[in-house]
C-alpha positions as CSV (number, residue, x, y, z in Angstrom):
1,X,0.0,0.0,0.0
2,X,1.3,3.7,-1.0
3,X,2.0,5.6,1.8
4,X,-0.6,8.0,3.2
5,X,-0.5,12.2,2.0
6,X,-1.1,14.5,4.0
7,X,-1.5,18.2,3.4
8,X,-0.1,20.8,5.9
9,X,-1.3,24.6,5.5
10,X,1.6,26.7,7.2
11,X,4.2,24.4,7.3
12,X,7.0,26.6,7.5
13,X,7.1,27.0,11.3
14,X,5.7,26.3,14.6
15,X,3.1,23.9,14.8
16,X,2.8,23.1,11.0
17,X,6.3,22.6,11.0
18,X,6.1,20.1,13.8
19,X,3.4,18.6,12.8
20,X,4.8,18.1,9.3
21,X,7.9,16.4,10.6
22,X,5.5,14.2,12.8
23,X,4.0,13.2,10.4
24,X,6.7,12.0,7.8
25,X,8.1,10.3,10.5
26,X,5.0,8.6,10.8
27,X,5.1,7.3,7.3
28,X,3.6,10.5,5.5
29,X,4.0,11.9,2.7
30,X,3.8,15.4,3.4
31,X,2.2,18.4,1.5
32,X,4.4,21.4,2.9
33,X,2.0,24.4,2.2
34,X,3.3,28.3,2.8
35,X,3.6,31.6,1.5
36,X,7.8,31.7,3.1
37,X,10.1,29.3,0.4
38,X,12.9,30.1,3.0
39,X,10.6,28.6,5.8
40,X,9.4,25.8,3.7
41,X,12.7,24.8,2.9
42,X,13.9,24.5,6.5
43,X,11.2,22.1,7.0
44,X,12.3,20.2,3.8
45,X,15.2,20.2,4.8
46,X,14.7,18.3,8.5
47,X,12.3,16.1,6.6
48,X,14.9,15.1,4.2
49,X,17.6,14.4,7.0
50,X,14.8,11.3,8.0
51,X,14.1,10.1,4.7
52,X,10.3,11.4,4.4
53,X,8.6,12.0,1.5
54,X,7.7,15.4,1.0
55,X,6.5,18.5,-1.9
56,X,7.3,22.2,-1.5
57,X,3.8,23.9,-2.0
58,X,5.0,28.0,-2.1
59,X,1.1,29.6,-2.0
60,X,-1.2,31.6,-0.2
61,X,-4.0,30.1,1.6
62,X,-6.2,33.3,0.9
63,X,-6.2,32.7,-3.1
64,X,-8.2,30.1,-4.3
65,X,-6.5,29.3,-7.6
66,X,-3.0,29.0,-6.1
67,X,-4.1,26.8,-3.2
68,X,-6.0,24.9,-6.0
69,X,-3.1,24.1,-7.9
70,X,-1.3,23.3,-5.1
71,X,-3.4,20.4,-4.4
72,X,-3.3,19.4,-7.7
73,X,0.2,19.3,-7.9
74,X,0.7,17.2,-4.6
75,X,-2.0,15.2,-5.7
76,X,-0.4,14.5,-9.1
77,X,2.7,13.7,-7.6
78,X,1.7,10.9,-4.7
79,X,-1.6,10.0,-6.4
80,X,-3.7,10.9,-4.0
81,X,-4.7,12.7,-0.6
82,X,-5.7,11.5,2.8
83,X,-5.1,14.1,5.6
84,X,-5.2,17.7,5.8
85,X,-3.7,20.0,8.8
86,X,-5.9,23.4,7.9
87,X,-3.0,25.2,10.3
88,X,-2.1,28.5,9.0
89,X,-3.0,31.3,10.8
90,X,-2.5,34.5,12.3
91,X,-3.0,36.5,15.7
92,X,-3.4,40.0,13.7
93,X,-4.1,43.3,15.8
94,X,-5.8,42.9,19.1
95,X,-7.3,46.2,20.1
96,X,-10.3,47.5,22.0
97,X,-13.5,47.3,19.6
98,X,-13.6,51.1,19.5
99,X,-10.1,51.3,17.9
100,X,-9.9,47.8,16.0
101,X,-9.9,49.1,12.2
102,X,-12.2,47.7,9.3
103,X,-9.0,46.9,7.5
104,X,-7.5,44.7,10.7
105,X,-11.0,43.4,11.2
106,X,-10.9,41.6,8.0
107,X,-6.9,41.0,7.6
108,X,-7.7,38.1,10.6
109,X,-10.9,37.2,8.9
110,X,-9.5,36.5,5.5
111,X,-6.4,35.3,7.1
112,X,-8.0,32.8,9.8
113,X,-11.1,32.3,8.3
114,X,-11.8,32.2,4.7
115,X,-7.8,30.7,4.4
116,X,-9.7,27.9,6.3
117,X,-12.5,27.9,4.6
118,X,-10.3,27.9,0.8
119,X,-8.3,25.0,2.5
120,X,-11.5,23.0,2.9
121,X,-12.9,24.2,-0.2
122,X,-10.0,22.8,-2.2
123,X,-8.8,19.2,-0.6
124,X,-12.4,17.9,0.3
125,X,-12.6,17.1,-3.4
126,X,-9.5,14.5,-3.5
127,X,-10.5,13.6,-0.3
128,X,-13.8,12.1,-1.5
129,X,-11.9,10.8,-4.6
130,X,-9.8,8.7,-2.4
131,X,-13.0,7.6,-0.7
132,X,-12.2,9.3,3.1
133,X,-10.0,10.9,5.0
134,X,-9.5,12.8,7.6
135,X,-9.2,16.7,8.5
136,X,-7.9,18.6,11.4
137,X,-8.5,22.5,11.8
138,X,-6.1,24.4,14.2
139,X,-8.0,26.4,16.7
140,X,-7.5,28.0,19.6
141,X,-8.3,27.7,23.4
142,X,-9.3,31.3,22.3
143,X,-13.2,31.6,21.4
144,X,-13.3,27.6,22.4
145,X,-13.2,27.7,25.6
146,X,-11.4,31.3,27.4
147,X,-12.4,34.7,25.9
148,X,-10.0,36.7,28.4
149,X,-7.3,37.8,26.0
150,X,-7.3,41.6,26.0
151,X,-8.5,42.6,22.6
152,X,-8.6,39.8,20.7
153,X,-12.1,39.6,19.4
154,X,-11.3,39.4,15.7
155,X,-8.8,36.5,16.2
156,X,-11.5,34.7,18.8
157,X,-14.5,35.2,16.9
158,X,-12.1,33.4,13.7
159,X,-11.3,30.2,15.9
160,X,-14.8,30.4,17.6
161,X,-15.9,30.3,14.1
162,X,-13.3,27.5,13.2
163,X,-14.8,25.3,15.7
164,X,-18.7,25.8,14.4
165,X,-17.1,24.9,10.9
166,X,-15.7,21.7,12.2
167,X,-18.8,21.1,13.9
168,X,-21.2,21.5,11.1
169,X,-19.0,19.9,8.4
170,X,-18.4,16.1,10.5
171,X,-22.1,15.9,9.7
172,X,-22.1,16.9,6.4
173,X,-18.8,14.7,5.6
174,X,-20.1,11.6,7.3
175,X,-21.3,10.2,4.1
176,X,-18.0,10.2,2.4
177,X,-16.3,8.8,5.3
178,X,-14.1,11.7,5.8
179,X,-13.6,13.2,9.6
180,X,-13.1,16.4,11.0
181,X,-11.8,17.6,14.6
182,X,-10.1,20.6,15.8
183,X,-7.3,21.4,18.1
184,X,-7.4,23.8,20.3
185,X,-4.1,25.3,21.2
186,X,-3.1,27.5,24.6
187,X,0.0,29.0,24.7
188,X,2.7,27.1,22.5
189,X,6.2,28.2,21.8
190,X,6.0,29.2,18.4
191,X,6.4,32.6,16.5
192,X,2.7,33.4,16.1
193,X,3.5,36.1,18.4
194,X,5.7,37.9,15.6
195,X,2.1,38.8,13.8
196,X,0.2,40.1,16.4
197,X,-0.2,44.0,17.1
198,X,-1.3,45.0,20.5
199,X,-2.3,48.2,21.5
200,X,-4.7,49.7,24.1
201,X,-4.5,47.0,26.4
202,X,-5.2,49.0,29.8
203,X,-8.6,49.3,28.2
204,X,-9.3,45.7,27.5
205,X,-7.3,43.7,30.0
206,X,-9.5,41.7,32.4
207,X,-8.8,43.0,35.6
208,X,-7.6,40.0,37.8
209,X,-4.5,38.4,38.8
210,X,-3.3,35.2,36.8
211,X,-1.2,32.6,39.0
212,X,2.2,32.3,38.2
213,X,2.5,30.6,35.0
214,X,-0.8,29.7,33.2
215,X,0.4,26.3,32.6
216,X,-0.2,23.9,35.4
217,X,1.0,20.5,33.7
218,X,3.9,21.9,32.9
219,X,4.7,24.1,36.3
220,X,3.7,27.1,34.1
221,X,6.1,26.8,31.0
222,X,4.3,27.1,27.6
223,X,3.6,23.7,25.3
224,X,5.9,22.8,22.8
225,X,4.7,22.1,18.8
226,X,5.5,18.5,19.3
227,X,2.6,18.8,21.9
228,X,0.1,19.9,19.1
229,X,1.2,17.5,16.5
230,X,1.4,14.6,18.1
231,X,-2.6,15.4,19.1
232,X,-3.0,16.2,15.3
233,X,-1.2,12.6,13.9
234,X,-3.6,10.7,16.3
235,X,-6.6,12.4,15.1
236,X,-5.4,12.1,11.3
237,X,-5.1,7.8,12.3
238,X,-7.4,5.0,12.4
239,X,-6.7,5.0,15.7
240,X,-9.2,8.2,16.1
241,X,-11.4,6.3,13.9
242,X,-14.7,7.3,15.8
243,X,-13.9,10.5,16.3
244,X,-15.4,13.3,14.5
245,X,-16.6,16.6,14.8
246,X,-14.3,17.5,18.4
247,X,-12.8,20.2,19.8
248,X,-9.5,18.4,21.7
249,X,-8.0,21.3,23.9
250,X,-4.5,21.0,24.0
251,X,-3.4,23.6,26.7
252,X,-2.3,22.1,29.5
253,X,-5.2,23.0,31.7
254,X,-4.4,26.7,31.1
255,X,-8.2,27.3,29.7
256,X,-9.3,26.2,32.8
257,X,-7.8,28.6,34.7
258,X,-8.8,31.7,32.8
C-alpha cells in the first residue's frame, strides 16, 4: 500500500512545521503548504535528513487558484490525498473594539477564516476521490473555551468560528467517510506572536490576577509544537477512527484557569 499524504497549511514553522515532521516520521507523505520558500525549505530540509517523502507547496491560503493548484500538484505527484492539517494562521491586531480598524478586522478574517474555509474548499474534493480521510483544523483555546485575551475579538470570533465549521461539516462529511476535529491550542512556543499588534490594552485587560505561570501541567512553562502535532497525527489515524466533529484542547489546563 502507497504511503498515506497529508497536506499541511503553514508548514513553515511552529506547529505546522512540527506537525509536518511528525507526520513524515509517521510514514507521510507530506504536502508542505506556505507563502515563506525560506521557511518551507527549512522544514524540507529536516524532513529530508529522515528520509520522508515530502512536496514544497509555495502559496497563499487566501487565493483560491494558487491553493488549488497546489493540491493538484501534490495530488499529481503521490496519487492521491488523505489528511489535511488546515493550520495557517495568524493572531493580527488585538485592540479595544472602538479602535480595531475595518481593514484589521478583515486581515484576521481573510487570514484565519476564509484561508480555512479555501483549505477545505480545495482538498475535500480529492479527499472524497480517495474515498475518506481525515481533517484537522487548528483552533484555539481562544473563542473555544477562554475569551479573556485583551483585545482579541477578531482573532476569537475566527477560531470560535473554526470550531462551528468543524462542527457543522463532521455531519455533512459523514457520508464520504471523511472526519473532521479541531485542536485547540493554549500557549505554544512558536512565533505566532511575531504577527500580532497590540495596542490599548489598559482598556481591554480583564482586571484579575493570573497565577504564576498559566500552565499547570507543565509548572507554568508554555507547550511545545510537538505537543500539538502529536494530538494532530492521532486524530489524522485509524486510531481516532470514531472520532469526528471534536474540539480536543491541548493547553495544558491553562483554559481552565482563565
Amino acid at each position: 500500500m502507497n504511503a498515506p499524504v497529508a497536506l499541511i497549511t503553514g508548514a513553515g514553522s511552529g506547529i505546522g512545521r512540527a506537525t509536518a515532521m511528525c507526520l513524515a516520521l509517521k510514514g507521510y507523505a507530506v504536502g508542505l503548504l506556505g507563502h515563506s520558500p525560506e521557511e518551507l525549505d527549512l522544514t524540507a530540509a529536516a524532513i529530508a535528513e529522515t528520509n520522508g517523502s515530502f512536496l514544497i507547496l509555495n502559496a497563499d491560503i487566501g487565493n483560491e487558484s494558487m491553493m488549488r493548484k497546489a493540491v493538484q500538484n501534490l495530488v499529481g505527484k503521490f496519487g492521491r490525498l488523505d489528511a489535511v492539517v488546515a493550520n495557517a494562521g495568524i493572531n493580527g491586531v488585538w485592540a479595544p473594539i472602538d479602535d480595531l480598524k475595518q481593514e484589521e478586522w478583515q486581515q484576521t478574517i481573510d487570514v484565519n477564516l476564509t484561508g480555512t474555509f479555501l483549505t477545505l474548499h480545495v482538498t475535500i474534493p480529492a479527499l472524497k476521490q480517495a474515498g475518506g480521510g481525515s481533517i484537522v483544523v487548528v483552533s484555539s483555546i481562544n473563542g473555544t473555551r477562554t475569551f479573556t485575551t485583551p483585545g482579541a475579538t477578531a482573532y476569537t470570533a475566527t477560531k470560535a468560528a473554526q470550531l462551528a465549521m468543524v462542527q457543522q461539516l463532521s455531519l455533512e462529511l459523514a457520508r464520504h467517510h471523511i472526519r473532521i476535529n479541531a485542536v485547540c491550542p493554549g500557549e505554544i512556543e512558536t512565533n505566532i506572536e511575531a504577527n500580532t499588534d497590540l495596542r490599548g490594552e489598559r482598556e481591554t485587560a480583564i482586571p484579575v490576577v493570573w497565577p504564576e505561570g498559566q500552565v499547570p501541567i507543565t509548572g507554568g512553562a508554555p507547550g511545545k509544537s510537538d505537543d500539538v502535532a502529536e494530538v494532530i497525527a492521532f486524530l489524522l489515524s485509524d486510531a481516532a477512527r470514531h472520532v469526528t466533529g471534536t474540539p480536543v484542547w491541548v493547553d495544558g489546563g491553562q483554559g481552565l484557569l482563565r
